[in-house]
C-alpha positions in Angstrom: 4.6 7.2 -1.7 5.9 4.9 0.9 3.8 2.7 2.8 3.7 0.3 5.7 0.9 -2.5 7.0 0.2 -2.9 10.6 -0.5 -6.3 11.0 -1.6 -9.1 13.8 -4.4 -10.7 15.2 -7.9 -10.1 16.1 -7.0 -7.6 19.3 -3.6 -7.2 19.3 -3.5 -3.7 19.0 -2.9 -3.1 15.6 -5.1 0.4 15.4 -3.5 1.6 18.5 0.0 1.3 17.0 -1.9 2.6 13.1 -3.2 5.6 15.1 0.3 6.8 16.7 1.9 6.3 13.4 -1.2 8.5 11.6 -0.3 11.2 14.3 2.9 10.9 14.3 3.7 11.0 10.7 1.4 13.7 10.3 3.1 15.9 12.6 6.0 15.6 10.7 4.6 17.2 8.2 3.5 14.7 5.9 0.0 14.4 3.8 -0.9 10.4 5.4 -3.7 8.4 4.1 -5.2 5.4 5.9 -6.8 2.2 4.9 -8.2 0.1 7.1 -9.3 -3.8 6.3 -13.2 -4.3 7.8 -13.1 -7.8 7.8 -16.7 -7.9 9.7 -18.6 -5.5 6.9 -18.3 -1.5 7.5 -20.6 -0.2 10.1 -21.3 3.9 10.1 -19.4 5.5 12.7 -17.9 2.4 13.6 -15.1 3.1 16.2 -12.3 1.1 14.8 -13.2 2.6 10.8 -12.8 6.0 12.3 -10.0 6.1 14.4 -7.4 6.5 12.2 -9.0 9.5 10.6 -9.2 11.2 13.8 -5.7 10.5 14.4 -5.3 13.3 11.9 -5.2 11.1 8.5 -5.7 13.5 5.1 -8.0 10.6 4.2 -9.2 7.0 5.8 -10.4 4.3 3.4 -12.5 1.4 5.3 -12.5 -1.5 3.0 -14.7 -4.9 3.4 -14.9 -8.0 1.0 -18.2 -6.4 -0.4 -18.1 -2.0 0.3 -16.0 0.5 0.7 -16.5 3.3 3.3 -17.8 6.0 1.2 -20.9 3.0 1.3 -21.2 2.5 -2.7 -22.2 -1.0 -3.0 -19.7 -3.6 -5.5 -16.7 -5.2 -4.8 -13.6 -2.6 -4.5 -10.5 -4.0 -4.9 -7.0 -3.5 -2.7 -5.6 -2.3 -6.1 -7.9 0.2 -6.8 -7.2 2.1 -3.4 -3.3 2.0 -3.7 -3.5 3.9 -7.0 -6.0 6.6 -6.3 -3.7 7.3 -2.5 -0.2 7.3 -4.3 -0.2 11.2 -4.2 0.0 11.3 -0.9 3.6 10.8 1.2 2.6 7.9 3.3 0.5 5.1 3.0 -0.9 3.4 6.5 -2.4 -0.1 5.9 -4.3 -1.8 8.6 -4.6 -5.6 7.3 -4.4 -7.5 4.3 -1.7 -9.1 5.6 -2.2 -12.0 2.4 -2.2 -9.6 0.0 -0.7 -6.2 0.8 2.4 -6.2 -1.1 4.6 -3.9 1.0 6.5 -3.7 4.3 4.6 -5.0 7.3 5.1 -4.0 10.8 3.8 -7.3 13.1 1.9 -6.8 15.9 1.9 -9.7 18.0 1.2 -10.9 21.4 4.1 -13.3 22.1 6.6 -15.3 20.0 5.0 -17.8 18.3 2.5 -15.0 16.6 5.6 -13.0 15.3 6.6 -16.0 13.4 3.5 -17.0 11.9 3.9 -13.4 10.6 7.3 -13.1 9.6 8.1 -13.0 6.1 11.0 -10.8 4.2 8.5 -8.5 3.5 8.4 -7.4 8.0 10.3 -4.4 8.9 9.7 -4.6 12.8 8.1 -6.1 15.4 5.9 -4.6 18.5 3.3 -5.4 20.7 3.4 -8.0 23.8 6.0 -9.5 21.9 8.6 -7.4 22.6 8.3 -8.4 26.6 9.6 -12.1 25.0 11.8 -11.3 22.3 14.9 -9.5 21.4 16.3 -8.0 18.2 18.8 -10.8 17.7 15.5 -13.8 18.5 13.6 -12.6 15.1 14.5 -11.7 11.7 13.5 -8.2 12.0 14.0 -5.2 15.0 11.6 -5.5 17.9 10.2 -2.3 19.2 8.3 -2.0 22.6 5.9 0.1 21.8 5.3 1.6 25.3 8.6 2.5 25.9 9.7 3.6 22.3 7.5 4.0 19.9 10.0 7.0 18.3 11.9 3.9 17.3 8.8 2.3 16.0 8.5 5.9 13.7 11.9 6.1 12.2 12.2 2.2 11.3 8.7 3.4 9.4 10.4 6.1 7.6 13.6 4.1 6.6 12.7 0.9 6.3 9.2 1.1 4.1 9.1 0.9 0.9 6.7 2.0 -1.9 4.2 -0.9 -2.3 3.5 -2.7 -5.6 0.1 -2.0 -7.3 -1.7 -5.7 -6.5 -2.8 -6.0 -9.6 -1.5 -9.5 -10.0 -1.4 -8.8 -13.7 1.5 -11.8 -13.7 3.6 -10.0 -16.6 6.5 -10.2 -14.1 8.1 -12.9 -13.6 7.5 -13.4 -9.7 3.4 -14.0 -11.1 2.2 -12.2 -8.2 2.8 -8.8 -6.7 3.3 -9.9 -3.4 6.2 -12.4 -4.9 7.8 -9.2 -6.3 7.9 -7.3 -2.9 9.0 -10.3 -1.0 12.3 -10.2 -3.7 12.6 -6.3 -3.8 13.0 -6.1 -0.2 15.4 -9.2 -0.4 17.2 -7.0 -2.7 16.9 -9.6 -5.5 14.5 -7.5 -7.7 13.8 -3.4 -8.9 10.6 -2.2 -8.7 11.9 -1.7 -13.0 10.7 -5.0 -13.1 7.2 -4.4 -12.2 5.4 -4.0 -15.4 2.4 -1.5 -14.4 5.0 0.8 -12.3 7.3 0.6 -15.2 4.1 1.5 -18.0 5.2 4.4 -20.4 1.1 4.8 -20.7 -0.4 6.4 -17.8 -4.2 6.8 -17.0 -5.9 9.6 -15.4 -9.7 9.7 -14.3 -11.0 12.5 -12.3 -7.5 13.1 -10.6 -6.8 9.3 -9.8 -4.5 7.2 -11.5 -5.8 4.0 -12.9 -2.5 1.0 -12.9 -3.1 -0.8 -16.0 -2.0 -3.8 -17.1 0.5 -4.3 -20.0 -2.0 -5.8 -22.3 -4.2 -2.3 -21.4 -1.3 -0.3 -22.5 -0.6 -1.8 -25.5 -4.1 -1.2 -26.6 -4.4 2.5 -25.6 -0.8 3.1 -27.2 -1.3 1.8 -30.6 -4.7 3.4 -30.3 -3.8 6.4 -29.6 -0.8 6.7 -32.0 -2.4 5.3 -34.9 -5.4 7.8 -34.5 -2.1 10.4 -34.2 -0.3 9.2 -37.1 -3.3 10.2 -39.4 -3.2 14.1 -38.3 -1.4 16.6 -40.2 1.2 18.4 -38.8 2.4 15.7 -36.7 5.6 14.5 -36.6 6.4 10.8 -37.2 7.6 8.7 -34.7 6.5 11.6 -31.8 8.5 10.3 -28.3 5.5 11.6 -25.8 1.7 12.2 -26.5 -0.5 13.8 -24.1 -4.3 13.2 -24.2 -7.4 14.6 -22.3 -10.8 14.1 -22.0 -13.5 16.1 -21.1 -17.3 14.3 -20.9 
């Protein structure tokens, strides 16, 4: 799954831009999810939360500090959602712009707001920006929207990459997942170096993948193959076990 966060400030436009890429990518033919940041709390039928699935999104995730859109109360976390929507093709983020540890496309309403977003981890500017600015005046293409927002669509495709799990487990050693995007898309880093991505153990519950960290995998491995190494019949030293569980 390849993703990308559309980011900017309180009414620049970001769901305008999320929406056409939703549509777009969809009509390409891809299975899209959505997840939108709800930094005020979730609100039922809330214009903004629901966009993005009427754009034509397989399935649109509104997240707040304390719920999550399908209303059960707790605190979900970022990480949680990135690992249940990796079986789809593409990932559309709205938000998290401290945390989300992917490429980002900025949108910003002049200058000085595309460089308080830039970072290594931007793939492309739009917005009332691009009136201002030119390619060559920022680190990263800048798209008018209005005028060619195909552009905007294929620097998506190429330029995103599959975002990190934000589990912070800080195994790596970049301590934080954002660090580790930051120096993947730098080129200074493999994704082989991201611990959970890299696990040889991997958790399924109800259909959705769980990213565990590596002390979680040790446990379930030796548990798992020291209950195997007491069957009969096994081999020693088996090279892959598959459990399941039905409750």
């Amino acid at each position: 799954m390849k993703a990308v966060a559309i980011i900017g400030f309180k009414n620049s436009g970001k769901t305008t831009v999320a929406e056409f890429l939703v549509r777009e990518l969809k009509a390409r033919g891809l299975r899209v999810a959505a997840l939108k940041h709800a930094h005020g709390g979730i609100t039922p039928y809330n214009d903004d939360s629901s966009r993005l699935y009427k754009a034509g999104a397989d399935v649109s995730v509104a997240l707040s500090e304390e719920e999550a859109v399908e209303y059960k109360r707790g605190k979900p976390a970022l990480w949680q959602y990135i690992s249940s929507l990796r079986g789809y093709d593409f990932l559309v983020v709205e938000g998290f712009k401290d945390v989300f540890p992917g490429s980002r496309i900025v949108v910003a309403r002049n200058v000085e707001e595309a460089r308080q977003l830039s970072d290594s981890l931007v793939i492309a500017y739009t917005g009332g920006v691009a009136r201002q600015a030119t390619d060559a005046s920022l680190p990263a293409p800048v798209v008018d929207f209005e005028r060619e927002p195909e552009r905007l669509v294929e620097i998506a495709l190429e330029k995103s990459i599959e975002p990190l799990p934000a589990l912070n487990c800080g195994f790596c050693r970049y301590g934080s997942c954002l660090a580790l995007a930051e120096a993947i898309m730098r080129g200074e880093a493999t994704y082989g170096e991201c611990t959970v991505l890299a696990s040889r153990v991997k958790l399924t519950v109800d259909g959705r993948p769980v990213e565990l960290n590596p002390f979680v995998q040790d446990v379930f491995r030796n548990v798992v193959l020291g209950l195997v190494a007491t069957l009969k019949g096994v081999e020693q030293n088996p090279r892959r076990v598959e459990l399941s569980v039905s409750i």
